[in-house]
N, C-alpha and C positions, 0 to 999 in steps of 0.2 A: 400490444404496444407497451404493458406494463413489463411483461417478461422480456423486453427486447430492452430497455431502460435499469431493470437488473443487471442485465447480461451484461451490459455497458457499464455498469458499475463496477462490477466484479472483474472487468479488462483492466479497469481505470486501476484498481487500487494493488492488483499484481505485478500492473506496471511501475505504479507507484514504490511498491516492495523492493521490485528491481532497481530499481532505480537510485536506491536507498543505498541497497547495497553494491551498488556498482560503485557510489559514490566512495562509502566508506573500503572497497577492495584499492581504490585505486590513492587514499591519503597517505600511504607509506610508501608512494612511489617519486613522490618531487615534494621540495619543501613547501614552495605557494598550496597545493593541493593538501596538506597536510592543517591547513587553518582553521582552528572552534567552528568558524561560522558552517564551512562545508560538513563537520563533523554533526553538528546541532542539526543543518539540513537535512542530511542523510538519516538521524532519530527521527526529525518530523516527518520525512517522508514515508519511513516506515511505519509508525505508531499509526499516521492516518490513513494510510493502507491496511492494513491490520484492522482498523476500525471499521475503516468504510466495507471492508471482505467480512468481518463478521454482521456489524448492519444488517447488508445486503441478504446476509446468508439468512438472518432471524428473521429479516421483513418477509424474505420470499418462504420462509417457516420449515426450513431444513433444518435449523438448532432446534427447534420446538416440536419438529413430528406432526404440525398441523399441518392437514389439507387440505386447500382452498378449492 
């Protein structure tokens, strides 16, 4: 159950990634899309992707070489 709740993490936060940067590929294409708020988005969404994928990585002890 715990490794299936990892798993699920580590979807979460790649998508999150994606997600980031779909945002920020697509702000030089019309001027509404091109607004701070979607740009600031598209950082938070990455940053807490990025977080929650390295997290995930240390709790389940891939960054550290521990095994549980």
């Amino acid at each position: 159950m715990l490794l299936f709740l990892q798993i699920a993490i580590l979807v979460l936060s790649v998508y999150m990634i994606a997600k980031g940067v779909e945002i920020k590929l697509k702000a030089g294409k019309s001027p509404e899309s091109d607004r701070p708020s979607n740009r600031l988005l598209a950082l938070v969404l990455v940053l807490v992707g990025l977080a929650a994928g390295f997290g995930c990585l240390y709790w389940m002890g891939a960054l550290t070489g521990i095994r549980r």
